[in-house]
Every structure is written in C-alpha cells, then in structure tokens.
N, C-alpha and C positions, 0 to 999 in steps of 0.2 A: 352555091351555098345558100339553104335558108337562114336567115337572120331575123329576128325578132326584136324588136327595141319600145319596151314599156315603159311611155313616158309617164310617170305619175307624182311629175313635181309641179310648177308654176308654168305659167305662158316662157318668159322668158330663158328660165333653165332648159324646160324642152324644147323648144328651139332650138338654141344652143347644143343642146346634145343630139338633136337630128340632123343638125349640118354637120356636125363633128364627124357621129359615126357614117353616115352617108358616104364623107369623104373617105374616112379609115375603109371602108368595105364597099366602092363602088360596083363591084358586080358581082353581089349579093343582091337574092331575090329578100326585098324586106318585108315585113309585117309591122306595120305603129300600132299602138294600144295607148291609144290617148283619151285623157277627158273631153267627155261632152263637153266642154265652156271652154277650150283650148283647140279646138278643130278646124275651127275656122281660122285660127290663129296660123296652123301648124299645117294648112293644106299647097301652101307654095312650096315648103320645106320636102314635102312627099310626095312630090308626082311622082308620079311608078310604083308606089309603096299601095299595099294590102294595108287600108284604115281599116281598125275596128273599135269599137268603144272597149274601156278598159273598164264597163259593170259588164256581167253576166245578166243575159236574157235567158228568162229561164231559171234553169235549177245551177247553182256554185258546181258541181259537181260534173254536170254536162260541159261548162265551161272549162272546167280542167283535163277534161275527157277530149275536146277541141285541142286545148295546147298541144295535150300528149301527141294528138292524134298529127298535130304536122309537121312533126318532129322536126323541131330546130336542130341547128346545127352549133347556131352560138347564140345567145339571147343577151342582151345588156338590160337592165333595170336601175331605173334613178335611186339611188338610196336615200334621199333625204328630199324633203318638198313641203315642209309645215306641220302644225299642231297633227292637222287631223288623219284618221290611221287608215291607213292607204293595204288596204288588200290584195292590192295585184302582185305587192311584193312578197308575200307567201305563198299567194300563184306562181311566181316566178321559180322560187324554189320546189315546186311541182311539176313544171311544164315539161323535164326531161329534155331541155335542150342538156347535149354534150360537153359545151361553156357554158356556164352563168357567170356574167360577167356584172359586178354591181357597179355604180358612181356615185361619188358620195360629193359632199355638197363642193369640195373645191375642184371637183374634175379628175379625182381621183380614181384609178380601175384597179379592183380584185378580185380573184375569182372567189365564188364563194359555190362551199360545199356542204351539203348535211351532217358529212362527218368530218370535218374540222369547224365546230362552231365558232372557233377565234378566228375565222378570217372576218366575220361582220361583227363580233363582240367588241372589237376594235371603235367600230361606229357606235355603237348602241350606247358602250362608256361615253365617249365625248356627246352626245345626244342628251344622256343622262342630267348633263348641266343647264341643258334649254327646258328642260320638261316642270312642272308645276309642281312643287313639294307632295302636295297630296298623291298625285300620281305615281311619284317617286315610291311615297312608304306603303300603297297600296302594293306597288310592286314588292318591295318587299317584304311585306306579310303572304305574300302569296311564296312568294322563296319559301319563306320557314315553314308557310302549312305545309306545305310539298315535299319538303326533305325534315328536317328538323322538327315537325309538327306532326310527320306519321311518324317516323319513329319514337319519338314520346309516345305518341297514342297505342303502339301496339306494343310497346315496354309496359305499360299502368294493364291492357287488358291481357297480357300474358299469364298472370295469375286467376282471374275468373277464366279465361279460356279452358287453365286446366284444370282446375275444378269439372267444367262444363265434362270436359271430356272423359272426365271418370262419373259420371253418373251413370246408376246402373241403366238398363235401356229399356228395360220391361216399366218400369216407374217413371211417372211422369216428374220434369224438375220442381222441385221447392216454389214456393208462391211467396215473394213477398209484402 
C-alpha cells in the first residue's frame, strides 16, 4: 500500500503523528512531506520513508501533477498546526489519494471529501474561535460578495441589461 503523511503542523505534533501512523500502517510504503525546519527533527521517526519537502520546487502545478502521479492509496494530513496558512492542505485534497484522511489538533481522524464539505467544516467552525477578528469579518465579507453580493449585483443591473438588449443594432448605443 502507498501512504502518504503531510506533516504540516509543529515539531512535536508531527512527530507524534509519524510514530502514530507508522505504527497504524507498518507495511506501508510511506512518503513524509515535511517542513524544512522540522527534518531534521523528524528523520529518526522516518527511516524507510520517501522525505520530501512539503514547498513545491518549481511550478504548484508540477507539484500536484507529482502527487497525482503516485497515486496514493491513503494520505493522512494534519489539520491544524498555527496561525499561518499551510498549503499542503489544499494539495492534500488534490493529490487523489483514494483516503484522505485529516487530523485535527486532538488526534482526531476523518475522512475528508470534496463533496461532503462538512466533514472538515466541523474544524474550520472550532478554528473560527482561535483566528483574529479581522480575519474573521474579512472572511465574511468575502461570503456575501460571493453569494449575497452577486446576486444583488445582477438584480440592480437586470434592468439596464434589458434596455441594452433592445437597442436597435445598426445604431450605435446612447452617449452619456
């Protein structure tokens, strides 16, 4: 079985969750995707394990063209590991392993799918509490442009639309 395990939280949770699953799945061929600044940390944890860094050399695109291409069989990803925005975890949901299995900060496992967004909406709420206000109503303002903010927008220009669309076609439209 290939396995993959994206560790993209702290020193010590990835750790922790390489000895974990290691145990869970010992004769699995693994692959780590760990932090440069965690490698060194994390290389007694991996002997036998395919290290790679968890940035893309190169072009994001090639790198997800890589995942595809070694087609896991089941992939675990940390779900939670501080402030700052951790990209491997949108790779993760890319990579086309057959499980995508997340962990979230108490050692908890889900599968998570593209089409059931509430298996990791779950996280993202309790998340929701740690993150810095401004963050918060940035996110949503972007909600309402998105839904609630186009559909106002094409309600107000539905009326000049149909104007537009009756003007004769040989004349050019009105100057204001």
């Amino acid at each position: 079985m290939k396995a993959a395990m994206m560790l993209t939280t702290d020193g010590d949770n990835a750790l922790a969750m390489a000895v974990r699953l290691r145990a869970g799945l010992p004769n699995a061929q693994w692959t780590a995707f760990v932090c440069d600044e965690n490698r060194e940390r994390l290389l007694p944890a991996l002997v036998g394990c395919v290290i790679r860094s968890d940035k893309p050399r190169g072009s994001k695109l090639a790198f997800l063209r890589g995942l595809r291409a070694q087609a896991f069989e089941v992939a675990f990803v940390a779900w939670h590991g501080g402030e700052r925005p951790q990209p491997l975890k949108l790779a993760a949901l890319a990579c086309g392993a057959k499980d995508l299995v997340a962990i979230d900060d108490s050692g908890r496992e889900f599968a998570v799918r593209w089409w059931a967004p509430w298996t990791f909406a779950e996280h993202a709420v309790r998340r929701l509490g740690q993150t810095r206000v401004l963050r918060a109503l940035r996110l949503c303002a972007t909600l309402y442009r998105v839904t609630v903010g186009r559909l106002v927008q094409l309600v107000m220009l539905a009326p000049l639309a149909h104007q537009i669309s009756r003007w004769p076609r040989s004349t050019p439209p009105p100057r204001h």
